[in-house]
Structures are given as C-alpha cells and as structure tokens.
C-alpha positions in Angstrom: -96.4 -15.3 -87.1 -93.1 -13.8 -88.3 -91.5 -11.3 -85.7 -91.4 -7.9 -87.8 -87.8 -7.2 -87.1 -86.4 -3.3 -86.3 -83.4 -2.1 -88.7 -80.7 -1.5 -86.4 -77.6 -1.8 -85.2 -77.6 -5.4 -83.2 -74.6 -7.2 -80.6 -75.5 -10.8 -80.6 -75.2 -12.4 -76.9 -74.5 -16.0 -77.0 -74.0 -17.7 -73.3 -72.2 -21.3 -74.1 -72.7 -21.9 -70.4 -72.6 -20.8 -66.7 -76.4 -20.3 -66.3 -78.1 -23.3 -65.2 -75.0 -23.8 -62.5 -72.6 -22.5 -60.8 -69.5 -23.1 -62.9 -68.6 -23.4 -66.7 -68.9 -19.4 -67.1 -68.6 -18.8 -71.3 -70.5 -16.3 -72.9 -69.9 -14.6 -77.1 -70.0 -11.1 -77.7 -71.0 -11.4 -82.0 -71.1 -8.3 -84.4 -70.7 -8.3 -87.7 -67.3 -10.3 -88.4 -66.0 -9.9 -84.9 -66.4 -12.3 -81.6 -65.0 -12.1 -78.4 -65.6 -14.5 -75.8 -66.1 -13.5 -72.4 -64.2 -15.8 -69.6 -63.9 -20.3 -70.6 -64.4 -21.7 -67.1 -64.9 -25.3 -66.3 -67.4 -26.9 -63.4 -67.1 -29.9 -61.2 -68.8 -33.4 -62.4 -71.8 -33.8 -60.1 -72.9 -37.8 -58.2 -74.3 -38.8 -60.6 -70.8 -37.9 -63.2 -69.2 -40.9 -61.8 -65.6 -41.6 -62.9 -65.8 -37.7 -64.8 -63.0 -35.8 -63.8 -64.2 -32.3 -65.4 -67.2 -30.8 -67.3 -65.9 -27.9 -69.9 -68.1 -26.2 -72.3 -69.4 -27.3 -75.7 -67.4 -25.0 -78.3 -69.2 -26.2 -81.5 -70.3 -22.5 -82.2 -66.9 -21.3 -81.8 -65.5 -24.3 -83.8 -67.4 -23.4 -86.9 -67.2 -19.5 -86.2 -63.2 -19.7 -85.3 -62.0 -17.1 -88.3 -64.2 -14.6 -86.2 -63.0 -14.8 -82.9 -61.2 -12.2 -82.3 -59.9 -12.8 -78.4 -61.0 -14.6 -75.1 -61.4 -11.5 -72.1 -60.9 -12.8 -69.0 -62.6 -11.8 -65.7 -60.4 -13.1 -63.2 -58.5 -16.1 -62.2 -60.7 -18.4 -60.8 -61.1 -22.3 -62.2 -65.1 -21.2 -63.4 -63.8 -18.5 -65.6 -60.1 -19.6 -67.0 -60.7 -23.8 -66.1 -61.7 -25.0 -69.4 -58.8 -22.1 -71.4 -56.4 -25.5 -72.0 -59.0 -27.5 -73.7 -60.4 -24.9 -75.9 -57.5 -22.7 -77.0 -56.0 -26.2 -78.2 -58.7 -25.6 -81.0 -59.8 -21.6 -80.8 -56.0 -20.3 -80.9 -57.0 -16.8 -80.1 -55.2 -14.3 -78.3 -55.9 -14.0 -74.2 -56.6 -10.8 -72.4 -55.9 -10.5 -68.6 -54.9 -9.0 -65.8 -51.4 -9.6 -64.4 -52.5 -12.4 -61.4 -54.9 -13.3 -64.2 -53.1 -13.9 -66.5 -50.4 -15.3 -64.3 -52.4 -18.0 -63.1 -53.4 -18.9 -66.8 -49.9 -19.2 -67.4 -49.2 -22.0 -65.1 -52.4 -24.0 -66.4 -50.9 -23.5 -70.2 -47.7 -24.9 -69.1 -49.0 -28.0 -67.6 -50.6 -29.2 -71.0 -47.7 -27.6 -72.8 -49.0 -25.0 -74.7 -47.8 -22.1 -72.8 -45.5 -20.9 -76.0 -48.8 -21.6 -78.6 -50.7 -18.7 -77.0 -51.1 -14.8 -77.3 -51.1 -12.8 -74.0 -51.9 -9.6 -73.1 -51.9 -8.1 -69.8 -54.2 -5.2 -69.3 -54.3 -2.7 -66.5 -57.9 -1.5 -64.9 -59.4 1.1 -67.2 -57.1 0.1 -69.9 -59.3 -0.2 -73.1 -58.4 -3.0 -75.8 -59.8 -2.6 -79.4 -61.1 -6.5 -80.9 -62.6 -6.0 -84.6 -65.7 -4.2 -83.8 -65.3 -4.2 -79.9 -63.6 -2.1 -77.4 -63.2 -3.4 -74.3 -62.3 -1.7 -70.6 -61.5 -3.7 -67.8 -63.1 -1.5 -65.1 -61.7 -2.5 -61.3 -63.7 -4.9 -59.1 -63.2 -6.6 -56.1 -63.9 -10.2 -55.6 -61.9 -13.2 -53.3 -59.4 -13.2 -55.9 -57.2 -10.2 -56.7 -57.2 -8.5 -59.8 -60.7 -9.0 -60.8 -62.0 -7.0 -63.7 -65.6 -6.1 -64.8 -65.7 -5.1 -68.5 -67.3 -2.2 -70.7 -67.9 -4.0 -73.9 -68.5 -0.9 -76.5 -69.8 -2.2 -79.7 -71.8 -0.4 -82.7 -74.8 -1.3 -80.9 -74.2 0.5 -77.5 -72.8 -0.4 -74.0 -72.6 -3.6 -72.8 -71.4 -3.5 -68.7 -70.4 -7.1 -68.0 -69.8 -7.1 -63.5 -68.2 -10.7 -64.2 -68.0 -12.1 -60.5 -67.7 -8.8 -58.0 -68.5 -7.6 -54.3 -67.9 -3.9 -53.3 -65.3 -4.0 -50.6 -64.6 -0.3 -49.8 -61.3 -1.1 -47.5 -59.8 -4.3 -49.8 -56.7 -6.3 -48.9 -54.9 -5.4 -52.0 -55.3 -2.5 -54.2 -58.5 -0.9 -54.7 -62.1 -0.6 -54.4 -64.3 -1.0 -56.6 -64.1 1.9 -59.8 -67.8 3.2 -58.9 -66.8 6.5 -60.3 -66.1 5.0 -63.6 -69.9 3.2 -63.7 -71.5 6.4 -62.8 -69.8 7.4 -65.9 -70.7 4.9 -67.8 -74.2 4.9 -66.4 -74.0 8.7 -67.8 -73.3 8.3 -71.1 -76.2 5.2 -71.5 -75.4 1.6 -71.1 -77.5 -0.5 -73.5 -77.5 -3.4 -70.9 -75.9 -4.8 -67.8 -74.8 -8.5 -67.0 -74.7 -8.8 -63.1 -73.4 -11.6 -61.2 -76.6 -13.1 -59.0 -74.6 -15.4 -57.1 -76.0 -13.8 -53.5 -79.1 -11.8 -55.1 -81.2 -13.9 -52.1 -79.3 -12.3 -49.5 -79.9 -8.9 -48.1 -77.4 -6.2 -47.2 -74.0 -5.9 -48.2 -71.1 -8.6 -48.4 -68.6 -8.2 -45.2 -65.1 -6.7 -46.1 -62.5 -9.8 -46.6 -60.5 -7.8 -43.8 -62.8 -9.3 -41.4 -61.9 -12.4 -41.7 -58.6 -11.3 -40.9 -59.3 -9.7 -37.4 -60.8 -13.1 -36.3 -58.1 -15.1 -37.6 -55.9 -13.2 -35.3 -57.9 -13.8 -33.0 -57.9 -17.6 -33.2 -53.9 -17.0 -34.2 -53.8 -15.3 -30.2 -56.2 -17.9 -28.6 -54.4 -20.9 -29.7 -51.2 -19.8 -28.8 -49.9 -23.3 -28.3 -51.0 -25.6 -30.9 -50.1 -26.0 -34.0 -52.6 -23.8 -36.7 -54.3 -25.7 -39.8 -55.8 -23.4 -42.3 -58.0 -24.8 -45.0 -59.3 -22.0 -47.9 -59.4 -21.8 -51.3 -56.1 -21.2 -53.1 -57.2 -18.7 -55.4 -57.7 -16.2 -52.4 -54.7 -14.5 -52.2 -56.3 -11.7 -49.9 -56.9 -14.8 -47.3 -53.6 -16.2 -47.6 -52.3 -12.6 -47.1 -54.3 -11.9 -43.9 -53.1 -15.6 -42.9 -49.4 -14.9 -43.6 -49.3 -11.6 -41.4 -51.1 -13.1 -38.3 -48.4 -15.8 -38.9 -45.7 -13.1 -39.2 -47.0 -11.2 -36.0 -47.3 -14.4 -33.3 -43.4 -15.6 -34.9 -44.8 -18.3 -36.7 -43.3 -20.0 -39.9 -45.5 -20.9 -42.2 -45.6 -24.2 -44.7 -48.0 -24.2 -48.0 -49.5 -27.8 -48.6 -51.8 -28.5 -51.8 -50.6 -28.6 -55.6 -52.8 -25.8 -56.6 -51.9 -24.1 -53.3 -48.0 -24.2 -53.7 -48.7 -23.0 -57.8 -51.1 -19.9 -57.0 -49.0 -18.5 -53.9 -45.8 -18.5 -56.0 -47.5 -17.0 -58.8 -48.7 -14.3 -56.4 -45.2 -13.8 -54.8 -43.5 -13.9 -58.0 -46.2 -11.3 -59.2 -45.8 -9.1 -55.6 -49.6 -9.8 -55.2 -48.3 -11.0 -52.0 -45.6 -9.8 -49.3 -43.7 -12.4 -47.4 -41.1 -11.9 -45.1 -38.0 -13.4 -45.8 -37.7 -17.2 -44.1 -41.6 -16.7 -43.5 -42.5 -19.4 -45.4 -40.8 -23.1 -44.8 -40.7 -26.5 -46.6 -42.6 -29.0 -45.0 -39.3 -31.2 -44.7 -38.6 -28.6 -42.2 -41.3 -28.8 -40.2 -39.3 -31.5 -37.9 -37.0 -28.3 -36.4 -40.2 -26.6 -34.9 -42.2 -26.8 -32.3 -46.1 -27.3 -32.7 -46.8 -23.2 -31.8 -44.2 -22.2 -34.3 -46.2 -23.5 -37.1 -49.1 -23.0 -39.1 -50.4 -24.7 -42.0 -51.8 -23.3 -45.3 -53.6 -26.1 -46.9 -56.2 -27.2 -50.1 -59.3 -29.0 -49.1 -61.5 -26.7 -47.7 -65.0 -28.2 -49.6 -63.9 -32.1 -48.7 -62.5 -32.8 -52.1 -61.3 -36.2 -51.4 -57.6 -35.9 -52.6 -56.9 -32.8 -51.5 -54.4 -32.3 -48.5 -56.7 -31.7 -45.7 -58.9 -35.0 -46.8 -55.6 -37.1 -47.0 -54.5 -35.2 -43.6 -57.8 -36.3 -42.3 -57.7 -39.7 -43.1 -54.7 -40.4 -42.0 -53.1 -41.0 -45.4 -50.8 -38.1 -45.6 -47.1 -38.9 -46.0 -45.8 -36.1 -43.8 -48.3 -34.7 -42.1 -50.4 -35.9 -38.9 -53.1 -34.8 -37.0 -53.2 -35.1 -33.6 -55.0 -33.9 -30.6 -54.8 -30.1 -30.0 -54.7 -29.5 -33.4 -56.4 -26.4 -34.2 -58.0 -26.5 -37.6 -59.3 -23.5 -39.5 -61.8 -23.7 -42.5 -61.8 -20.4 -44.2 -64.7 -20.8 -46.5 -68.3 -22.4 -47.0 -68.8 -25.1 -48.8 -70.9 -25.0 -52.1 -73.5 -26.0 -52.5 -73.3 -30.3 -53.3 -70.5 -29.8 -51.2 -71.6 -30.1 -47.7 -71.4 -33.8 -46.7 -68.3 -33.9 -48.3 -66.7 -31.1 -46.2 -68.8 -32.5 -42.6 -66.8 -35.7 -43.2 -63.7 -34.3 -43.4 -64.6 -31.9 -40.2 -65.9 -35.6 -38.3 -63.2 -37.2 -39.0 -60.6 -34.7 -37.6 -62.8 -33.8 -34.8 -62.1 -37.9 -34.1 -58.5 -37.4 -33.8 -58.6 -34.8 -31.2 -58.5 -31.8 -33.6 -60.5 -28.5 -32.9 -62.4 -27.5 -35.7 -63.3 -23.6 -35.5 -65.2 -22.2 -38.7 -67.6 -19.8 -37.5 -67.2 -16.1 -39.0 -63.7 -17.6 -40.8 -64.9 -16.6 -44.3 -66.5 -14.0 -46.1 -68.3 -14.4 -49.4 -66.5 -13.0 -53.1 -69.8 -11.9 -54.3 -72.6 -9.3 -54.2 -75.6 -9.0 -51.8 -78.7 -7.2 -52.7 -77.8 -3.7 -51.4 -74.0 -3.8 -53.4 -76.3 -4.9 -56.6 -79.1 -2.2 -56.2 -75.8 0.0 -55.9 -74.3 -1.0 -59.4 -78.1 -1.2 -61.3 -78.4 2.4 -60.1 -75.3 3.7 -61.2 -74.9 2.0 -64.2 -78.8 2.8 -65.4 -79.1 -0.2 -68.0 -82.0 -0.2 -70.6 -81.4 -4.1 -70.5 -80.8 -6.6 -67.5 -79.8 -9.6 -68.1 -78.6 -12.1 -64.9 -75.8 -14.2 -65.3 -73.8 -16.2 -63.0 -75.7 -18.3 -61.0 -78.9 -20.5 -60.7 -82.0 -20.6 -62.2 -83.4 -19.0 -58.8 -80.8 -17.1 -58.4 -80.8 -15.1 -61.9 -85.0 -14.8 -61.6 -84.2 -13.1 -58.2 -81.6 -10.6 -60.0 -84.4 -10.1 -62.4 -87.2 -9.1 -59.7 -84.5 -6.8 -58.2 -83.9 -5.3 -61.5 -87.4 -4.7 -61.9 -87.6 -3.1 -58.6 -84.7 -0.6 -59.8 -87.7 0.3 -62.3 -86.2 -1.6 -65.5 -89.3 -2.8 -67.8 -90.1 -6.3 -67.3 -89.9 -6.9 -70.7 -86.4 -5.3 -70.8 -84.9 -7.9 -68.5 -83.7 -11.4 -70.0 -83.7 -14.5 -68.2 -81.8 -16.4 -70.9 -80.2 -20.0 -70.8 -77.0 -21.9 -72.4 -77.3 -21.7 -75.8 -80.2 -18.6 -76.6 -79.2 -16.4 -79.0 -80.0 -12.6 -77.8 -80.0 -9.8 -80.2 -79.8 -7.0 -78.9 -80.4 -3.0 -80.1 -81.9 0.2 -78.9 -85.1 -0.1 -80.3 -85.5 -3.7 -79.1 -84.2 -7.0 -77.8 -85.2 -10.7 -78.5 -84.2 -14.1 -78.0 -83.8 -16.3 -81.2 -86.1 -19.1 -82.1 -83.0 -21.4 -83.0 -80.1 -22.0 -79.8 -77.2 -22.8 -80.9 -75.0 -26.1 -79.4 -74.3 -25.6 -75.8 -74.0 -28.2 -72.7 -71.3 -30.0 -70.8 -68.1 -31.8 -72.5 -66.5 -34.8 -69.9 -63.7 -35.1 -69.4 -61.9 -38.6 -67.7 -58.6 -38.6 -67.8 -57.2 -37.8 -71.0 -60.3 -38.5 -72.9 -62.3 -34.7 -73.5 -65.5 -36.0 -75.0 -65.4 -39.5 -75.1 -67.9 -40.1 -72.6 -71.1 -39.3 -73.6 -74.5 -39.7 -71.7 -75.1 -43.6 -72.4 -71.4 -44.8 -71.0 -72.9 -42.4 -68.0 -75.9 -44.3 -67.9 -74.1 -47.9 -68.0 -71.6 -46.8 -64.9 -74.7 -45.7 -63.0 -76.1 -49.1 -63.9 -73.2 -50.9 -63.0 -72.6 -48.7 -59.3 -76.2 -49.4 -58.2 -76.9 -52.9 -59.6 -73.7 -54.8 -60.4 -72.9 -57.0 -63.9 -73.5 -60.5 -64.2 -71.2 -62.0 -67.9 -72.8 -65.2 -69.3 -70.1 -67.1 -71.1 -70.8 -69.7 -73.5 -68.9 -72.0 -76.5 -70.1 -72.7 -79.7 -69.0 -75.3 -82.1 -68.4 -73.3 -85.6 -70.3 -75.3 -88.0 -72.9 -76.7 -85.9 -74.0 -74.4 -83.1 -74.0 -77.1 -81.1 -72.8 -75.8 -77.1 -69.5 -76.9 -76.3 -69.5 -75.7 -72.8 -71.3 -73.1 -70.2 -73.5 -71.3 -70.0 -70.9 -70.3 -67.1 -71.9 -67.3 -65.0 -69.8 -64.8 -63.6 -70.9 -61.6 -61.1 -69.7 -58.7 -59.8 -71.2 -56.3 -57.3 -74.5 -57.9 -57.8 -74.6 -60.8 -54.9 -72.2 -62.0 -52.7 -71.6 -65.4 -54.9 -70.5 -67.8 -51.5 -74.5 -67.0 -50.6 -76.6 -66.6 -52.9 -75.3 -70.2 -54.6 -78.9 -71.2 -55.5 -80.0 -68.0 -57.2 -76.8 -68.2 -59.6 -77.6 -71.8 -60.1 -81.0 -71.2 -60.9 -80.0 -68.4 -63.2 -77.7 -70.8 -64.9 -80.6 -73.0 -65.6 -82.8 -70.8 -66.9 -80.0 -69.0 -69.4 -79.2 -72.8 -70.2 -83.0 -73.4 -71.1 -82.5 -69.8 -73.3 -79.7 -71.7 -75.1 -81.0 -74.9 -75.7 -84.5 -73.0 -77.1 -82.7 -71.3 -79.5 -80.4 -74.2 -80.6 -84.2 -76.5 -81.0 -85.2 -73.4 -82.9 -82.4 -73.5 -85.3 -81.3 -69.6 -84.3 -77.9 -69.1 -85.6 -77.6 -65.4 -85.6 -75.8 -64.7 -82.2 -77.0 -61.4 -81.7 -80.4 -62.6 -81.4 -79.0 -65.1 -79.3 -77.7 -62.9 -76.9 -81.2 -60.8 -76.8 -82.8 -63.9 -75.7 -80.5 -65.2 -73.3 -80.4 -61.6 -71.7 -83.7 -60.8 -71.7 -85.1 -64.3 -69.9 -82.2 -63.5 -67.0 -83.3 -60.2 -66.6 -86.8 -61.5 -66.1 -85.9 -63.9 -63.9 -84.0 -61.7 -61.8 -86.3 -59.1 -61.8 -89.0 -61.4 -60.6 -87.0 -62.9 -57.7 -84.9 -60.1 -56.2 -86.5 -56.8 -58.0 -82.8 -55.8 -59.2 -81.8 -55.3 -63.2 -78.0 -56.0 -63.1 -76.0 -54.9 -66.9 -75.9 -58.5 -68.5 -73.4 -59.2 -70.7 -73.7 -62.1 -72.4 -70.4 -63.4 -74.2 -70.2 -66.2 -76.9 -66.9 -67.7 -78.5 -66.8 -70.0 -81.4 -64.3 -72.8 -81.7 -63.9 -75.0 -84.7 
C-alpha cells in the first residue's frame, strides 16, 4: 500500500556514510535545487582491506546531482570529516566552508594533491551565518579535541535542522570558548525541527573530563621524571594536547622536538594560525637534539594507535633514523586506542617496554566526545521534534535513540537511519524512502581511487591465507600436442624443499588433466584450464584441506 504523502514543505537527509562506523562522516542537506554537504571524511581500511591504503565515500549521488551542490560545510579538522575533501572536490568543485584551524588544515591536504588554487574557501567565524541556495547555515561554537569545532544550524524552508557534528561540553577549554549553550536554548526556543547528535560515548554515563586534566597529570609526569628524556605520543589534530604538552615543557626548561609528518604539518598550521603559543627557541630540530642532554628534552610524536609507520612504531622497532630508545626512556601515550586498534598499540607499548622504556598511560587522555549527561544537556536545550543519531555505531546510535526517548521525543520521531536512506523530513511528518540511493566505501591503493573492487579483495585474502600455485604448460600451435610441462611453481602455499612428493604428485595428476583433454580432442584453452584447475584443487583439497588461487598458464609456440 502507497504511503498517502502530507503537502508540505520537506529537507531531504541523505547520509553517504559515517553510520555503520566510526569514520567516513558525509551526510546531504537536499531542498528544492539546493544541496549542501555536511563534512567528506575518510576511514581506515580494516584486516580484512589488505594492501587498501584508504576507504572514502561513494559520491555517485553527488556526481549526478553536482549542478545542485551548493557548498561542502565543514565541522572541524579531523581526517573523519575533511579526509576524503581531495578526492571528491577533484570531481564536486564546490566552494568549502570552515573555520580558520579548519580550514587551515584543509589547506595543507589540498596542496599535497595540488589543487589548493582549484578550490573556493571561506572562513567563517562561530555564530557567523552563511546563505547556500535555500540554506542558511550558523556555525554555533563547540568544543571537541580539536580546536575550532563548529556545530551547525541548518535553516531551510522546512524548519531547523541542529547538526552537534563531533562535540563534548568542556566549560574551562584550552583555547577559546565553551560551548555556545546560550545560543541552543535559543534555538531550542524558536523550534528546532530535528537534532543530529554525535553518539560516539552515548554508553557512558556522566560527563566527559575537561582536556585541562590531562594537562595537570602531564605535569605531573613532566615533575616525576625529572631526569629522562620525555616521549609523548597523541594524535596530531589535538592542538589543546600539544598546547598543555608545550607549557609543561616550557615550565621544567625543556626544548621540545615535533616528530611525525602529519605532526610537523598540523602544529605549524596551528602556530602560523596563533591556535598555538610557543616561546621563542621552544621548539628544536631533531638534528639538534645531539647538544642536549636527555632531561632537556621532550618528544612530541605520531603513533599513538600503533599505526605501523608512524614515528613511535619505527622508534619502537628500532628502525628510526635519528631517534633511539633506550632504557629510562619515559614514554607517554596521550590517547586510547580505537577500537580495531588495540593489539596494534599493545605491540608497540611491548616492544618499548623491551628496551627499557617506561610506558605511563593511565589518566593521560581525555575523550573529544559527549557522555550521556552532556547529551541529555543538548536534547533538553535544543527541544527537537526529530532525533536522529549520527556518528557512531550501530549500538551506539540505538543507544542515542533510547536516550532521546527518555528526553520524551516520540519513538516514532527518532530515526535510526543507515548510509544511503533517503529521509524526508517536514512538520507534519518524517519518513525514510523506499529507494537508497548509492552509498558504501571507495578504496583507495596507492594512486588507484576505485580500482579495487570487492573480488581483487577477495583474491588477496585468498592468496594471504592459502598461497598460489601457477601451472605452466606449451602447446604446439597446430596440433595441441604438449611441448613441455606441466611445470609447477608455488608460493606461500608449502615450503617446496619438503613437501617434494605432494608437488610431484600434483604434477601428475595436472599431467593426467592434460593428456585427458588432448585424448579428448579439447582445443579450447579456457576449458582447458577449468579442467586442469579444477582436478588440482580437488586433489589438494583431499590431501591437505587447503584451496590455494591456481593459475594455470598456457603458451603456444609454432
């Protein structure tokens, strides 16, 4: 049965991704003729991604709607919201709204693929409003582990649309200032038709620390360790971190060297942009690090969640070129590690605990996002006919929901949606679409965005777990008699040197394949192939339960 549908004004919500993980935040704002696109982050290839570098959103939607878009809004600067911004504005060349560090950050990622000059930017100021076709938009002051962080009023024809994009409420911040909750009562005031709220920590109850807690136990460790030399490991985004770090630094006379490509390009951005005081002759090149003693130094390094060619990793494994550990070491990790990442970041900790390092990590890092008392706090103030979780887990945004309900919004008022739903949304009423649009992960390896689809996925998990065996064989052209082979070639399937007698007996069986075929006059070398392959991989399965890739190769000579 047709849905009888209500004649009024309707915004279309389109999320292109960011809801089944954390990562790949992208969501369209649709009315009319105008779209505006809401943040174009990127996520991390899981295990099973092997070889995949990046995953970045499927545009398709955008692609055949581009003469509508009218502007990407950006959140803040963090690789889930502005990661994928290169890829895509090479084909959606729509202006870019920011904040300063924002859009400072951006800048620098732009450059890199050379597009920097091809691109629109305008910086916007908290409670700034920008008009984009049928949209106004307010960036409304947040705080998050990243500076500058925005939460947006999206007014369209169809109401109030209050968009948190990642947020805590930190009453005494590092830099600037809290959180605008004066502005959302306002808001919540005048009627907001819905609210998207971040559900990253919706499980946990209470409020979110301040980040300048971190800072009093980092002086701490800065006064207890007063004569080793100080390794700090946190995200390079967090400026507020690296600010806190810098001033213990400054305060016990230490100088202070940045290690880590993304590290080095964030903290000058943030200099450059005064999101960051340093005293003069603070910070040092690590060429200089020779003239110092170990308790005049401290570190500020990448590779806090284990990534394996990040600066603490290489540190850790002895392979860095001017840097190494060594007992006494004291070793900082000022964050948690995601989740996926935890083995990852215990390695790392195991194998500088093994050089004599001390690891400390307890109360070193305080979450960027909102518990369930700083959420109850925004849904009460902002009073939202609609909720609908983003950012975050499927348990995660079906606990925002139950919280929303317990606010007193109508279960059916709160949407649950996924990549790809279509939500229309009114006064009178709010559905999902029957028909998604495209919307899932593009890989990227290397310089190939898309080339790598789910079967090449499939046929490098093949080849990690079971190995390849290539059958080579020659054919005479005109005869199809064999010339030579079957000869058999392997790799990471046995150790060849001893397991002679399987590969022998395998050669005899594909030989029997051949010689079948050849009785049975079967010229056509695909079929060929089908046979041969399929008798090895039944052989093989029989005697040693394993299904290596078999690639069986035939040339032709004359």
């Amino acid at each position: 049965m047709k849905k009888e549908v209500i004649n009024e004004e309707k915004v279309k919500i389109i999320p292109l991704g960011g809801l089944e993980q954390i990562g790949m935040n992208i969501t369209v704002f649709e009315y009319g003729d105008s779209i505006i696109v809401v943040d174009c982050g990127l996520s991390f290839p899981d295990d099973e991604m092997l070889g995949i570098d990046l995953v970045i959103p499927d545009i398709t939607y955008l692609r055949e709607n581009a003469d509508k878009v009218k502007g990407f809004v950006i959140t803040h600067g963090h690789e889930d919201h502005i990661g994928a911004l290169p890829y895509v504005l090479k084909e959606i060349n729509a202006p870019l709204y920011g904040t300063k560090l924002t859009l400072g950050i951006i800048e620098n990622k732009l450059k890199e693929h050379g597009i920097e000059k091809l691109v629109k930017k305008k910086i916007v100021k908290h409670g700034q409003t920008i008009s984009l076709g049928d949209f106004k938009v307010e960036f409304i002051k947040f705080n998050h582990s990243i500076a500058d962080a925005a939460g947006l009023a999206i007014f369209s024809p169809a109401g109030i649309i209050v968009h948190t994009g990642d947020f805590k409420i930190d009453y005494t911040p590092v830099f600037g200032d809290p959180t605008d909750l004066t502005r959302l009562g306002e808001l919540g005031k005048k009627g907001v038709l819905a609210l998207m709220s971040d559900s990253t920590n919706v499980m946990r109850p209470g409020f979110t620390n301040s980040e300048r807690t971190v800072g009093k136990t980092i002086d701490h460790v800065f006064s207890e360790h007063a004569n080793s030399r100080i390794i700090i490991a946190t995200f390079a985004s967090n400026v507020d971190r690296v600010q806190q770090i810098i001033n213990s630094a400054q305060k016990y006379g230490r100088k202070v060297i940045i290690e880590g490509r993304s590290m080095v390009n964030v903290i000058n951005t943030a200099i450059e942009l005064e999101y960051l005081h340093v005293a003069e002759n603070t910070i040092i090149d690590i060429e200089e690090m020779k003239n110092y003693t170990d308790s005049q130094l401290v570190l500020i390094t990448t590779g806090s969640q284990g990534e394996s060619m990040a600066a603490l990793s290489r540190m850790a494994a002895s392979l860095h070129k001017k840097v190494t550990i060594k007992p006494g070491d004291t070793i900082i990790f000022s964050s948690s590690p995601i989740p996926g990442n935890e083995k990852a970041v215990s390695k790392v900790m195991n194998e500088l605990s093994m050089l004599g390092a001390n690891i400390v990590f307890q109360d070193t890092h305080v979450s960027g996002h909102a518990c369930q008392e700083e959420l109850k706090l925004i849904y009460s103030l902002v009073k939202p006919k609609y909720a609908i979780p983003v950012h975050g887990e499927f348990r995660h945004r079906t606990a925002n929901a139950d919280l929303a309900m317990a606010m007193g919004i109508e279960k059916e008022n709160i949407f649950v949606i996924s990549s790809g739903d279509v939500l229309q949304i009114g006064e009178k009423e709010a559905y999902v679409e029957e028909e998604k649009v495209p919307a899932g992960g593009i890989l990227v390896d290397g310089l190939g965005v898309g080339d790598v689809g789910n079967i090449v996925l499939r046929d490098r998990q093949n080849l990690a777990e079971n190995g390849i065996i290539i059958i080579v064989m020659t054919f005479e052209k005109y005869s199809n008699q064999l010339l030579s082979g079957p000869d058999i070639v392997s790799r990471g399937f046995v150790y060849v040197r001893e397991a002679e007698d399987l590969l022998e007996e395998s050669r005899k069986i594909v030989t029997d394949a051949v010689l079948d075929c050849i009785d049975k006059n079967i010229t056509d070398w695909g079929k060929i192939k089908m046979i041969v392959k399929e008798s090895l991989s039944d052989y093989l399965w029989k005697t040693i339960k394993r299904h290596p890739m078999i690639l069986p190769i035939i040339m032709e000579v004359e």
